[in-house]
N, C-alpha and C positions, 0 to 999 in steps of 0.2 A: 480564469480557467476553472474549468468543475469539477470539483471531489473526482470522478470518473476517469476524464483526463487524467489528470496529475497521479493517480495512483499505478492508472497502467503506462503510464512513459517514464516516471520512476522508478518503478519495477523494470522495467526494460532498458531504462540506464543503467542498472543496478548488475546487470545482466542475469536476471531469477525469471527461472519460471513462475506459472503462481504456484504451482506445489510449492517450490522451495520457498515464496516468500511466506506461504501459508504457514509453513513450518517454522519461520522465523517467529511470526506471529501468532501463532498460538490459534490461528484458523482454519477452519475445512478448505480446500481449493472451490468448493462450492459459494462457499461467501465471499471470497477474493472475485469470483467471476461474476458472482453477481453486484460488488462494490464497482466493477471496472462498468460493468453495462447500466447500472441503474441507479440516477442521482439521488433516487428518494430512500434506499436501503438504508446512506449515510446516516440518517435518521432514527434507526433501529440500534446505533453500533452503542457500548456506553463508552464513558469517558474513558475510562484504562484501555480500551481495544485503540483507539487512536491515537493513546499515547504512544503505545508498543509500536503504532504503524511509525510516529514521528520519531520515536527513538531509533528505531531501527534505518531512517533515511539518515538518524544526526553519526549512529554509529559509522556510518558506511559515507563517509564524506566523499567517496566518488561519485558522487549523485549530484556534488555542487558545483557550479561554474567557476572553472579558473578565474585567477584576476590577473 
């Protein structure tokens, strides 16, 4: 699945607008929208911005599948 994907059906499990996830992370809703539409932006992000994104899926464990 591609960075694109997974970020906006996360988000949307998550149940966050991208304002709010933007907020979470520490990004404009501008680069949220452009991470969700364009695989090659990934590219651009540094290492800390992705961490914040994977921190913020591990804080909110309702993102992960039952077992």
């Amino acid at each position: 699945m591609k960075n694109t994907v997974k970020l906006k059906w996360n988000r949307k499990r998550l149940g966050m607008t991208q304002k709010a996830f933007a907020e979470h992370v520490g990004l404009s809703v501008q680069t949220i929208s452009r991470l969700e539409l364009d695989e090659t932006a990934w590219a651009t992000l540094k290492t800390e911005t992705v961490d914040k994104i994977q921190s913020l899926y591990d804080s909110m464990a309702s993102w992960q599948p039952e077992r």
